[in-house]
KEVO-630207 format. One record per residue (C-alpha): x, y, z; residue in one letter. Coordinates in steps of 0.1 Angstrom, whole numbers, plus 5000, padded with zeros to 4 digits. Layout:
BEGIN
XYZA
...
END
This chain:
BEGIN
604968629448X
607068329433X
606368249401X
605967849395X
605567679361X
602267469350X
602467099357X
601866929327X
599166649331X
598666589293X
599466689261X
598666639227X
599366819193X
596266849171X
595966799135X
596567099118X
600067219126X
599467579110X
598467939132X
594667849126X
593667829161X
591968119183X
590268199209X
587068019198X
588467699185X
588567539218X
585667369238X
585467199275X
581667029276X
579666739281X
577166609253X
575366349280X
576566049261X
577265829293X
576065869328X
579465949348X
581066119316X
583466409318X
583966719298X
585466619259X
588066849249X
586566959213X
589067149191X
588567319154X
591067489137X
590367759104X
591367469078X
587867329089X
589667029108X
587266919139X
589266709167X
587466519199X
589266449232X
588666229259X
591166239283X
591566049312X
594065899339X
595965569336X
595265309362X
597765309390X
599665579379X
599565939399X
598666229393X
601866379396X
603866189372X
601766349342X
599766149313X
600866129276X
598366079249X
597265769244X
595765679207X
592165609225X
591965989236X
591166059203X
587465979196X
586966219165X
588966329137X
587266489103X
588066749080X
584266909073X
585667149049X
584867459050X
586667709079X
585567639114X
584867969135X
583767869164X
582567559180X
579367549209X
577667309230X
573767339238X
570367209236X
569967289200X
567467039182X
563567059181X
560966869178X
561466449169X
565466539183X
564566779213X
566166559247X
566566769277X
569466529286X
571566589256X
573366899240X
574266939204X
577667049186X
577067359168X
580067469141X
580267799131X
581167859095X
581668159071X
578068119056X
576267869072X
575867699105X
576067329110X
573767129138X
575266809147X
574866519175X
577166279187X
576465939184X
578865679204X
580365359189X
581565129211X
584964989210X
586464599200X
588864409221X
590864669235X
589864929214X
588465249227X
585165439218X
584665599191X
581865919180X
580165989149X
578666289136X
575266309124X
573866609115X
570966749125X
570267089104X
572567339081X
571567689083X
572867909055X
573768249058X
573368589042X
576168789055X
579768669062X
579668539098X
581968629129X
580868469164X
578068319177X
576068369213X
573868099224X
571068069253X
567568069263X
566568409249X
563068519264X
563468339294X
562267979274X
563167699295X
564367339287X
565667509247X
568367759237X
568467949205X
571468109195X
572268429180X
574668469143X
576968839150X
577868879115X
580869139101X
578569409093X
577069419129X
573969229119X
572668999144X
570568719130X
568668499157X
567368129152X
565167949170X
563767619168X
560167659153X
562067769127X
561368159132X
564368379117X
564368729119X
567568979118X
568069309135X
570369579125X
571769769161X
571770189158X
575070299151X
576670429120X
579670199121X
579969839143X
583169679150X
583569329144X
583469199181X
581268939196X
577968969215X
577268859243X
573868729258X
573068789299X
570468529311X
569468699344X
568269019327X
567468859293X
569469119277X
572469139248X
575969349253X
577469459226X
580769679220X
580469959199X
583170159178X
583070429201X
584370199224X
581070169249X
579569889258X
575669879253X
572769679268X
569769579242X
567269389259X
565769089244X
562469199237X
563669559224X
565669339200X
562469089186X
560869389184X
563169619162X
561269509130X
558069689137X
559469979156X
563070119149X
562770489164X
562170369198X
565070139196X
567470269219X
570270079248X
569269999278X
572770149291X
575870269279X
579170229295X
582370389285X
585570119284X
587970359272X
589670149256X
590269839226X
588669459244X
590369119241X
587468909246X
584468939272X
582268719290X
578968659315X
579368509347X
576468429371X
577768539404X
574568589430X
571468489426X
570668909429X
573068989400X
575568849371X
579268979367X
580069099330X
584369029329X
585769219299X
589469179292X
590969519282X
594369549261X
595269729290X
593269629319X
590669439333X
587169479336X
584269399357X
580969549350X
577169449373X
574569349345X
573169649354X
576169859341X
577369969374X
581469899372X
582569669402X
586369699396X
588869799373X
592469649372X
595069769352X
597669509337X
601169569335X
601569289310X
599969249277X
597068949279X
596168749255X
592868529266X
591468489297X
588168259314X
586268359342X
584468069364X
582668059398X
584067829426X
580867649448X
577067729432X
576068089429X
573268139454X
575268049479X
576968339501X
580868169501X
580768159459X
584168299445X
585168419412X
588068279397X
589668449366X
592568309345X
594168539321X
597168459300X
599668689288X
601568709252X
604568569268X
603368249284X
602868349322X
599368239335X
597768499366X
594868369387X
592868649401X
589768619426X
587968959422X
590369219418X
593469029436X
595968809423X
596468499446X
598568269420X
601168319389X
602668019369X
604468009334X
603867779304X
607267609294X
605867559260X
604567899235X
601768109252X
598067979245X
595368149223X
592567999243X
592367869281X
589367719298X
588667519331X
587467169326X
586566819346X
588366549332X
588866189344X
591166189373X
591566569368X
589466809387X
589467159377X
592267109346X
593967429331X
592667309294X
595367569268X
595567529235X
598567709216X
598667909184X
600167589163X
597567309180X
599767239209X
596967149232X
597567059272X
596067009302X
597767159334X
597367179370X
598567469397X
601467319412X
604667399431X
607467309408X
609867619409X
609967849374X
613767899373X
615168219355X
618468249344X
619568599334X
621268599298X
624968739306X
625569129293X
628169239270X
630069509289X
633369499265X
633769859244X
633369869210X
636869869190X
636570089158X
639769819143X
637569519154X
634669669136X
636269759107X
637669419104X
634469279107X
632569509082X
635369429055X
634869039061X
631069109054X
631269299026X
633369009013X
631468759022X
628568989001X
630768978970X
631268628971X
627568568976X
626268798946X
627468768906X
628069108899X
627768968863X
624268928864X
623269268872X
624369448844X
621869188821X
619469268849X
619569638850X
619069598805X
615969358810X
614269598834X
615069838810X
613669688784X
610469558802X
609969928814X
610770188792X
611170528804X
611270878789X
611271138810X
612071508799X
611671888812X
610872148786X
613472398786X
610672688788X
608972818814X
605472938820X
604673228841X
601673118854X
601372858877X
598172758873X
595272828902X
595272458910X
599072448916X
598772808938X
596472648965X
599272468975X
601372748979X
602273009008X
600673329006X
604273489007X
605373258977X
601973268956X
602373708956X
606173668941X
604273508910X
607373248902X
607973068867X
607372718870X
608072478850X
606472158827X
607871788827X
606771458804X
607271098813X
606170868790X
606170478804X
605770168780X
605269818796X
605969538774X
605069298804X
602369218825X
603069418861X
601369348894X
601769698902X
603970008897X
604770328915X
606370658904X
608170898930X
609671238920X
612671358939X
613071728943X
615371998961X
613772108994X
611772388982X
610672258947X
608072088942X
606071848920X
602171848908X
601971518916X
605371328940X
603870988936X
601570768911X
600770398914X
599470168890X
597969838899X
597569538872X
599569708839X
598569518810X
601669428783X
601469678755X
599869938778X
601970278771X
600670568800X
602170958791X
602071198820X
602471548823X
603971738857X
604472088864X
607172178889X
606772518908X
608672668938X
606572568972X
608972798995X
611273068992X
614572879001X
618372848987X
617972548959X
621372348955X
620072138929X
617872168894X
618071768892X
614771598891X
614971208899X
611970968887X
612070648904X
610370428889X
609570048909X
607169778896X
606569458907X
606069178877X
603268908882X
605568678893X
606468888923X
609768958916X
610869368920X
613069598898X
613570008905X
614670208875X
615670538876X
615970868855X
616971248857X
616471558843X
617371908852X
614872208852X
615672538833X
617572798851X
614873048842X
612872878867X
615373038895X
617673328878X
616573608855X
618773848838X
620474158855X
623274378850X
626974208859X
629074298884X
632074428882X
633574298917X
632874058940X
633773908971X
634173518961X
635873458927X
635873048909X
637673008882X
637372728855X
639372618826X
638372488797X
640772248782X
638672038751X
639672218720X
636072128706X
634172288729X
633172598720X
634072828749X
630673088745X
628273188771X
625773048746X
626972688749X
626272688789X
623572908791X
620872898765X
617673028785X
619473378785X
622073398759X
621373348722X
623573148702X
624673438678X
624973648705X
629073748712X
628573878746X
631673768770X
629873868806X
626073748821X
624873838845X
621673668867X
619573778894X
618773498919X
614373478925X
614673238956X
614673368984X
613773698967X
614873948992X
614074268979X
616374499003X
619174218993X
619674128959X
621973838953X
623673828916X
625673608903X
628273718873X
629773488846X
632673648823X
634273468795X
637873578790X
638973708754X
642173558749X
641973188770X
639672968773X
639073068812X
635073068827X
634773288861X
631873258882X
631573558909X
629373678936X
628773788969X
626773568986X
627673128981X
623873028979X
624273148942X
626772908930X
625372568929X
623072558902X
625472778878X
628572528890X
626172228883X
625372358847X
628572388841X
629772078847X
626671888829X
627472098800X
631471948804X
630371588810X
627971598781X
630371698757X
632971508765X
630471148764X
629371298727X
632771378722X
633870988733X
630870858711X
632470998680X
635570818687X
634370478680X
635970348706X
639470518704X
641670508734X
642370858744X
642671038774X
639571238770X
637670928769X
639070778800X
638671068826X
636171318803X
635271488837X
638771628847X
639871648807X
637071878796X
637072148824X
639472178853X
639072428881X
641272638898X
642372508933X
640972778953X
638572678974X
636072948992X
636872789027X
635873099051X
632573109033X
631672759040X
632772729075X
630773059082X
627672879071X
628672559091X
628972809122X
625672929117X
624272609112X
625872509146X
624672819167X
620872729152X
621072399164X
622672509198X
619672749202X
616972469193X
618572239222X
618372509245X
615072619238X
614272239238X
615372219274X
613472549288X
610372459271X
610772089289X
611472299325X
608072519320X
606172209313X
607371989342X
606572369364X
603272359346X
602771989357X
603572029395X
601472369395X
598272179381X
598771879407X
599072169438X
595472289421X
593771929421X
595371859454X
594172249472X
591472169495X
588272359487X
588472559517X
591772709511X
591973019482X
592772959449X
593673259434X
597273239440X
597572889423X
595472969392X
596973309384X
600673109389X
599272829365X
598173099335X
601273269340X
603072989339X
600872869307X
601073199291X
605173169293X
605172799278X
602972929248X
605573219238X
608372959243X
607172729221X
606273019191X
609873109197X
611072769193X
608872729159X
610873049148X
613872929157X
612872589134X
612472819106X
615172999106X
617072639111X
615272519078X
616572799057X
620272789072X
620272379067X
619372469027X
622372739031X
624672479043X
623772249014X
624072488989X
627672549005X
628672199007X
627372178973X
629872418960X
632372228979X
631671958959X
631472088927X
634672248929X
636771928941X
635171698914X
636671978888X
640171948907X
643271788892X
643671508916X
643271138922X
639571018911X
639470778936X
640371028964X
637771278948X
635171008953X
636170928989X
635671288999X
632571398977X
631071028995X
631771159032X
630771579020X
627171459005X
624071688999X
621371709008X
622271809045X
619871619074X
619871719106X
618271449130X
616571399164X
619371289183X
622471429163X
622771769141X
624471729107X
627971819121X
627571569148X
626871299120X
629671439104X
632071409129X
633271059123X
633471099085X
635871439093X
637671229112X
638570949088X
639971179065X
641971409090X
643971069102X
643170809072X
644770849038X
646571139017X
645071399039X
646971259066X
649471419089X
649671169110X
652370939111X
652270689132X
649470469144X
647570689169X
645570839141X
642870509147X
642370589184X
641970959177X
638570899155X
635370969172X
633470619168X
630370709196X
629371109191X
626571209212X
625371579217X
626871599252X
630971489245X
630671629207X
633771889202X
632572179173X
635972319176X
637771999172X
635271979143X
636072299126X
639372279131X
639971959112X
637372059082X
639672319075X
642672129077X
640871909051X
639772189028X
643172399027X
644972029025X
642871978993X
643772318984X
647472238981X
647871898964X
645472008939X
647972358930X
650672078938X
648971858910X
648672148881X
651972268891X
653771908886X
652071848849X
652972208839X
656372168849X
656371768831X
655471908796X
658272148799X
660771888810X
659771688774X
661371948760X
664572038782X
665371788800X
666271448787X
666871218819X
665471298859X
667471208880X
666670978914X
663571078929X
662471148965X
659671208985X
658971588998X
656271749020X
653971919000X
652972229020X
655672439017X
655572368979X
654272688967X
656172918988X
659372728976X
658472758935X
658273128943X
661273238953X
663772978930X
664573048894X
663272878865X
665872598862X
665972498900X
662272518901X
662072268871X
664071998890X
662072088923X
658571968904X
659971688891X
660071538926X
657671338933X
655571308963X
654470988976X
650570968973X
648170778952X
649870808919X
650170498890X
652470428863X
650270478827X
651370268799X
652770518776X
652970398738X
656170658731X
658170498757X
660470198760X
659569868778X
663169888798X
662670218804X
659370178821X
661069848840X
663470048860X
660470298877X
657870038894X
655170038913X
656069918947X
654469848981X
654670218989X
652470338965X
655170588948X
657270598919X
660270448926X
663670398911X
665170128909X
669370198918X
670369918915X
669469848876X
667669478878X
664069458864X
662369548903X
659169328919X
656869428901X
652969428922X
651169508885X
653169278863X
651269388829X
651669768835X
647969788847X
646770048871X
646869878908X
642869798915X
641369988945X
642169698972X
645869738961X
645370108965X
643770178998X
644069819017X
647170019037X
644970319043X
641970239059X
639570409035X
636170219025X
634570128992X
END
């Protein structure tokens, strides 16, 4: 069918321009104010403003050509001030104001319920008519209201009561002696839905959180007072399903139609809850009216339902079929209804969610679509990077990076925060903290340990939340708090235990607290703290190794700190204690036919830390207290300084403790090829689980579709077979979920050491930061892509971007993977460029130690270098080996061309550092020809990090 658009016949928009309209704030009826009236258009919005329509055709003018407003459509316009809820017409008054002839305006308010008549003022000159409210009675109200249901209940003729369905479920009925009872319907709960009243059977239909509709007759309902255990439905029918809005429609004089509009379809029930037709909607509606075309006792009456969608298309059904579709140009309606207006029969009356209202007609001007062109072109990773560096400067232009330092200190100040870990731990968890443990965690009777944060608001906050972060397989007492309306002054002290939940490789003892609050004014701020638990919680004392399969190595270059096992190590080593080897037994995951030990030995005569042990999982925590130990001592060390210039204070991480450049490469990449395999075998089992349940699906539809004639047996021994199969499948693929779990918190632990070990490395702090930003921990693994799919594009980057490039030329931008699915994703192209990265890292950081060892002894020897050039790297080691001492000398002092920066040195001339500048190439250059050369950092500075990397593609 052709889909044409409304004709527009007239149109108006109402008084209140906000969303306060719905389904019940529109009105088509006739009060019996003139003898050939029409319906008024009466329309009240939730700001409690009450609008009357009249509208009518111009003289000589068609009815095609439409009708604008005219000011003397409008007959009524007040503001009664109070929300409006609904608005209804009927025969309302009683006694000195009961007229057959005339109906009332009822307005339904929050606690009350306002009787009014219209009275009509005639107009001057040529000046239309005008109405006037008078009102007739003000009911007040108990309960808050919610819709009101009006007719002549107990088959009374020539009056109609109405009904008051309140939010509780309450029903409250007046009538116009003045008799006003409630009546409470069974049910435990009662959703907040109107009732409906049926005249023909004299009954009520309400919809009940179960989501049934029941029948209550009339007289069960007057009666309900006196005797509640008889008060049962009359019928029950099951809709299945959330309504939209339902209604009573007299069809035959034998029977009345009950319409309900589904959120999914539509419904049409007999009054005596037999179901006449269900129709299910492919669209989502919105609000609908049903109506009967001729009278109802006659054999040719038709029922006519319009029901309007949420995106503006209107669909006129008779019965169950569709026989007409049309779209609104304007925003979809909230209410429709069908109305007789002044040269208008049978008007589409809508009235949208803003107080557009019109009035419409079925016609045959053409609804034309136009489809909106696709974007076919392919996305270009140089386009897109070009257009992610214009944003992010756009972002720094648009935000004072000034201002968030102050920020940062007044949130600081309005929240203060203390958070701490006790360095002890308690061996006994606690009975409260073991029922929310595993059975096979709870019998290994872990140490846990005990936390304190301490919060002081000096400001009045609207509310405020506390998160803990953990490693994956630690866990808090209590992750999250919140706090609603802090009072200034009001100081809260909390105490946390943190216990192991599952027996899994930890990578981390870091515990963040995030704390978020929200100030009266509205405005948010996020603050955050750490703090580490004690290794006791994880290691406990054993017996150290001798040998080991993976060997680290750290040196410890500060003079002031002491280098004893002591100083790093407090839980197990006491401060007086001379020991040079530790050794530590790993708890988690506590394999007993495995033990995994970890070995620290302090040499005699240097100031040299090794770390050793067989398995990698071991590592992380002992490499992370290691460093935290390094870092804090060198910011103490800085502190004491008073603001000296040195070279510890500038780069305390790499000054304090340097590692040696071996990296344990096989290790990790074993892990990552685990890691792969488990995710290969989830996809797989993914897939066969997804072929038994399609079998499992056909197999039940042969069994509903097998005659009853025909055996069974074969069918229904297929289908539990086939049942039986897709059960063990899926246990399998829950195993196989385990198993992933514990090899993603392998892999982290891995890329953890990773980590560790490069931030440690003598190189470049910037290119330590790019790769420690792409290698990040925790690991995820997602729906659609695995970690190393993720991954792949980061690898990538730095295999063709940068100092870990080999690539010379500009096809290292096409060779990145920009769009990696699980389908075209290459492991082995994966693999083989991680390890390209890792032993690349590898050699520029020996590269690095070798070049500063062979600097200090050129201070002494050598007096002059002579012209430098620019050497591969790789083949440096092998080179340094077999040359003597002198030619090996000269060979260090060549430079290579990578990220490297001219220092100000105070010992050496200002001429002297003139004739080595920092050009374009990024490399220390020498300038032949003698002149003072361009300089690009004119005051000696270090080149900023656009200088740096604007050639080399990396981000920041």
């Amino acid at each position: 069918m052709s889909l044409f658009n409304v004709c527009n016949w007239w149109h108006t928009q109402c008084s209140d321009l906000e969303e306060n309209y719905d389904v019940a704030s529109l009105l088509c009826a006739r009060f019996g104010l003139d003898e050939n009236e029409k319906d008024y258009v009466v329309v009240g919005s939730h700001s409690g403003n009450l609008s009357i329509f009249y509208p009518r055709l111009e003289q000589n003018r068609r009815i095609e050509d439409g009708n604008a407003f005219r000011p003397t459509d409008l007959l009524l316009e007040v503001n009664l001030k109070l929300p409006i809820l609904g608005i209804y017409a009927g025969r309302f008054s009683g006694g000195q104001f009961a007229d057959e002839r005339h109906n009332q305006l009822a307005v339904l308010h929050p606690r009350s319920v306002a009787i009014y008549k219209l009275n009509s003022i005639g107009g001057v000159a040529e000046h239309g008519s005008q109405l006037r409210l008078q009102s007739l009675a003000d009911y007040k109200l108990k309960r808050g209201a919610l819709a009101l249901t009006k007719g002549s209940f107990g088959r009374v003729k020539g009056r109609e009561f109405f009904c008051i369905t309140h939010l509780d479920g309450t029903l409250t009925f007046h009538e116009q002696d003045g008799i006003l009872y409630e009546c409470q319907l069974p049910g435990n709960r009662a959703l907040p839905v109107p009732v409906v009243y049926c005249e023909r059977t004299d009954s009520f239909l309400r919809f009940t959180a179960g989501w049934n509709l029941e029948c209550f007759t009339y007289q069960d309902l007057s009666h309900s007072s006196l005797n509640r255990s008889e008060f049962k439905p009359s019928w029950s029918v099951c809709i299945g399903e959330g309504i939209v809005d339902i209604c009573v429609v007299q069809t035959k004089s034998t029977s009345a139609s009950i319409m309900i509009l589904g959120e999914r379809n539509f419904i049409s029930l007999t009054d005596d809850g037999v179901v006449d037709f269900i129709l299910k909607l492919d669209f989502t509606p919105r609000c609908f009216y049903s109506f009967v075309i001729g009278y109802y006792w006659e054999p040719g009456a038709r029922l006519i339902t319009a029901i309007a969608s949420a995106t503006g298309k209107l669909f006129i059904y008779e019965g169950a079929n569709i026989i007409w579709a049309a779209q609104y140009k304007d925003d979809p309606p909230v209410a429709i209804q069908r109305s007789n207006l002044n040269g208008l029969a049978g008007g589409i009356v809508a009235l949208g969610t803003t107080g557009q209202l019109r009035i419409g007609y079925l016609g045959s001007e053409p609804f034309v679509f136009k489809v909106p062109p696709v974007n076919m072109e392919d996305l270009s990773f140089t386009e897109a990077h070009k257009e992610l560096q214009q944003l992010e400067e756009e972002i720094k232009a648009a935000v004072d990076v000034s201002d968030l330092e102050d920020i940062d200190k007044r949130a600081a100040e309005d929240v203060r925060i203390q958070f701490t870990i006790n360095a002890e731990t308690k061996e006994d968890a606690g009975d409260v903290l073991l029922l929310d443990v595993p059975a096979h965690v709870a019998v290994k009777e872990l140490p846990a340990g005990t936390g304190v944060l301490k919060l002081r608001c000096k400001i009045e906050l609207a509310e405020l939340q506390v998160i803990f972060n953990t490693a994956e397989g630690v866990r808090c007492s209590q992750d999250t708090l919140t706090y609603v309306d802090m009072t200034a002054g009001q100081v809260e002290t909390l105490q946390f235990d943190f216990y192991v939940d599952d027996l899994l490789h930890v990578h981390t003892t870091r515990v963040d607290v995030i704390v978020s609050f929200i100030s009266v004014k509205g405005i948010p701020r996020v603050l955050q703290q750490s703090a580490y638990l004690p290794l006791s919680m994880f290691y406990k004392t054993r017996q150290p190794q001798k040998t080991a399969s993976i060997k680290l190595t750290y040196n410890i270059t500060s003079k002031t700190l002491t280098p004893k096992l002591s100083t790093f190590f407090p839980e197990f080593v006491a401060s007086e204690s001379e020991s040079q080897a530790l050794g530590l037994l790993l708890l988690c995951p506590g394999d007993e036919k495995c033990e995994e030990v970890v070995t620290i030995v302090l040499a005699k005569n240097s100031n040299r830390l090794r770390i050793q042990s067989d398995t990698l999982e071991t590592f992380p925590m002992i490499l992370e207290r290691i460093m935290k130990v390094a870092l804090d001592h060198a910011s103490e060390t800085s502190l004491g300084l008073k603001g000296k210039r040195t070279k510890n204070a500038i780069n305390p991480k790499v000054k304090t403790l340097m590692a040696n450049p071996v990296l344990p490469i096989h290790a990790i990449l074993h892990k990552v090829d685990l890691h792969r395999e488990t995710q290969e075998n989830i996809h797989k089992q993914t897939l066969e689980l997804d072929t038994l349940l399609e079998q499992f699906k056909n197999l039940q539809r042969k069994l509903q579709d097998h005659s009853e004639d025909e055996s069974k047996e074969t069918l229904v021994m297929q289908v539990e077979e086939n049942y039986d199969h897709l059960i063990a499948e899926g246990d399998k693929l829950m195993e196989i979920r385990k198993l992933e779990k514990i090899q993603r918190c392998d892999l982290t632990c891995a890329i953890s050491v990773a980590t560790s070990l490069i931030g440690a490395l003598h190189m470049e702090e910037k290119l330590v930061n790019v790769i420690c930003g792409v290698l990040c921990t925790p690991i995820e693994d997602w729906i659609e892509l695995s970690w190393e799919e993720s991954m792949s594009p980061g690898i990538d980057m730095l295999y063709h971007y940068g100092p870990l490039n080999r690539v010379r030329n500009s096809e290292g931008v096409n060779a990145i993977e920009t769009n990696v699915t699980h389908e075209n994703f290459d492991y082995n192209r994966f693999r083989r460029h991680t390890l390209s990265i890792l032993e690349r890292i590898q050699r520029i950081a020996a590269t690095e130690v070798g070049g500063e060892e062979t600097e200090e002894n050129n201070q002494k020897t050598v007096g002059e270098s002579d012209s430098e050039k620019t050497v591969d790297i790789s083949g440096l080691s092998e080179l340094l080996e077999v040359l003597p001492n002198e030619q090996r000398s000269k060979v260090h002092m060549v430079r290579r061309s990578t990220l490297e920066a001219v220092e100000d040195d105070e010992e050496e001339d200002e001429d002297d550092l003139r004739k080595v500048g920092f050009k374009k190439e990024y490399g220390s250059q020498q300038n032949r020809s003698g002149e003072n050369s361009e300089w690009v950092n004119e005051n000696y500075e270090l080149p900023t990090s656009e200088e740096l990397f604007s050639d080399l593609g990396i981000w920041w």
